[in-house]
N, C-alpha and C positions, 0 to 999 in steps of 0.2 A: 504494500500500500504506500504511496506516495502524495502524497499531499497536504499542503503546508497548513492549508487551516483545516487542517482533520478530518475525520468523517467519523458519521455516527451509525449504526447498524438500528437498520429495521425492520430486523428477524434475527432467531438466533443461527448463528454460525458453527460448523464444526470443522476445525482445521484438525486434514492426517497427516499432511508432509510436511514444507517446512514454513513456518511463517516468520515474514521478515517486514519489518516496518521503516520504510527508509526515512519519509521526514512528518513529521506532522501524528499526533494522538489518535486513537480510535477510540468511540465512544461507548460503552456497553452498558446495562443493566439488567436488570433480574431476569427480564422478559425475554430482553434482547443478548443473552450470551454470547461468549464467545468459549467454547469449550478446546480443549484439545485433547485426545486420543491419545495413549501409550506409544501410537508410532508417529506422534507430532515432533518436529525438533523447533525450540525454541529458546533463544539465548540473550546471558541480560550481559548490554554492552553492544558494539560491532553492529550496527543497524536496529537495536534496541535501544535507546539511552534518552538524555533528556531532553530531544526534540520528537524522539519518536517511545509512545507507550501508549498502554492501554488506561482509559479515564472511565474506570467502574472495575466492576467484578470479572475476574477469569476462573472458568474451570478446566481441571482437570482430572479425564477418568481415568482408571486402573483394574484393572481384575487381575492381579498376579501376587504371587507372592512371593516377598523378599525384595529388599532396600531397592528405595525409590529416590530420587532428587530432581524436583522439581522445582522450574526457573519460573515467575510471576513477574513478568514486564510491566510492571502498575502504576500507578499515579494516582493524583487529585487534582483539576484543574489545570493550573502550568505547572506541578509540583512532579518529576520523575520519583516514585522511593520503591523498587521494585523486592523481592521477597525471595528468599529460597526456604523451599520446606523440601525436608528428608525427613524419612519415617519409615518404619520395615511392617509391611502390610502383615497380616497373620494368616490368610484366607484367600483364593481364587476367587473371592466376590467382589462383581462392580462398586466402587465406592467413586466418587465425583467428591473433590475436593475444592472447595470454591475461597477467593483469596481478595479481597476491595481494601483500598487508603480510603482513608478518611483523614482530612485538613482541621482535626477537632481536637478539644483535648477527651481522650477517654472516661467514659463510665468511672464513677465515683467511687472506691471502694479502700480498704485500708491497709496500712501497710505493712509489711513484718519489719521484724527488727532491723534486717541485712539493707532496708532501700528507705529512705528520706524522701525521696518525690519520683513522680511520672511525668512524663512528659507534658506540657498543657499544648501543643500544637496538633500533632497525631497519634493515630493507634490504626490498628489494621485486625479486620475480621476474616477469621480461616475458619470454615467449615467443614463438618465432614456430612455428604449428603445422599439419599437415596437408599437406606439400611442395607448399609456395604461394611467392609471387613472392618473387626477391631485390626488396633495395629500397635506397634511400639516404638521405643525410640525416636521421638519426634522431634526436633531439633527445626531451628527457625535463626533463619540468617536476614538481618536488616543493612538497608545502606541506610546512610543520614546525610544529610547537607548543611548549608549554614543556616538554616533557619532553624534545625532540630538543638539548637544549644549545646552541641554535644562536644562541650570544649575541653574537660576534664576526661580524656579520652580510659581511663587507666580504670574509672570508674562508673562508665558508661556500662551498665545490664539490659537486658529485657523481662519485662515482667508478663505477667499472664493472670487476668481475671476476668468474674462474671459479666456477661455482656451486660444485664440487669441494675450492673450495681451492686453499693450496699452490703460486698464481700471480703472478701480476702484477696489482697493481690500475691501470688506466687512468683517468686525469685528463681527466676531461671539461669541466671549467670550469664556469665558471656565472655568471650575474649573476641577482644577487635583488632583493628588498626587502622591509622587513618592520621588528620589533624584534626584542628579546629573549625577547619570547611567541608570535610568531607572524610566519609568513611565506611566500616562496614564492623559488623557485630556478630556471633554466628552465639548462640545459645548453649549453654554445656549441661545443664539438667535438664531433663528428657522430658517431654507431657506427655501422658496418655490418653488424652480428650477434646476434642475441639467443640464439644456440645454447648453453645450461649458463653463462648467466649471470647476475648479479644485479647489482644498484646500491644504492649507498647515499649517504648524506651526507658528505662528507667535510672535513677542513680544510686550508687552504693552508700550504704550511708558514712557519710562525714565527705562523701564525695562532693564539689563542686559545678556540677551540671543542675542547667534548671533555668 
């Protein structure tokens, strides 16, 4: 797809081969997906990046079992902050995994001991959809830019809680690298669940981000 001021879909999409977005956003929503297939190839960077991404929700299916890594070329807006989720399916059952930025600060919920604040700009919702395979090891890799604060690099986590609100946020660690403009995070404790959940950035406590 090439074009500068974007285009929006209006129907849903299933890309099997490879999809490449040379300049300009594509538009998606619930109705109107964009899905990809096990044998879709899709990559964040190299004709992905931050003039070219997806502006809403991406899915992706799976029916296989054993480790997975999937790239989410995503945005909000003019905001590039694309995703990687790995996770070891347990089951030859279809599961559709769906992944949206959001330009907001996340759901209200409280904190453990290990993190002092969330992010107040963004969070991002991963679903697991369609009564598909439990799975394990789920691991979530984030990029940041200069507007995610994420300037205290050493200290930079990702957290994990109720979409809802009103709960507990889960400390999932991270190791990154990056600076103060830009970077990437990859999560080191595992989730089991993506049920009414979201993630976000978050910082360690005594940490300097925020």
């Amino acid at each position: 797809i090439n074009n500068s001021n974007g285009v929006t879909l209006h129907a849903p999409r299933t890309i099997t081969g490879v999809f490449t977005l040379i300049y300009g956003p594509l538009t998606t929503s619930a109705t109107n997906l964009l899905t990809f297939t096990s044998t879709a190839t899709v990559g964040v960077g190299g004709g992905l990046d931050s003039f070219s991404y997806v502006d809403g929700p991406v899915a992706y299916v799976n029916a296989a079992i054993g480790p997975i890594s999937k790239n989410y070329p995503i945005g909000k807006g003019n905001i590039w902050r694309p995703l990687v989720l790995s996770l070891n399916q347990t089951a030859a059952t279809s599961s559709t995994y769906i992944a949206e930025a959001f330009n907001s600060a996340p759901p209200v919920n409280n904190l453990p001991g290990t993190l002092d604040g969330v992010s107040k700009v963004r969070h991002y919702t991963i679903s697991e959809n369609g009564g598909g395979s439990a799975f394990t090891g789920g691991l979530l890799k984030i990029l940041w830019g200069p507007d995610d604060w994420a300037t205290d690099n050493a200290n930079v986590r990702i957290a994990q809680g109720p979409a809802a609100g009103g709960g507990l946020w889960v400390d999932l660690g991270g190791v990154g690298t990056g600076n103060q403009i830009s970077g990437n995070i990859t999560s080191t404790t595992a989730f089991t669940s993506l049920t009414n959940t979201v993630f976000t950035l978050a910082d360690a406590t005594g940490g300097l981000n925020g």
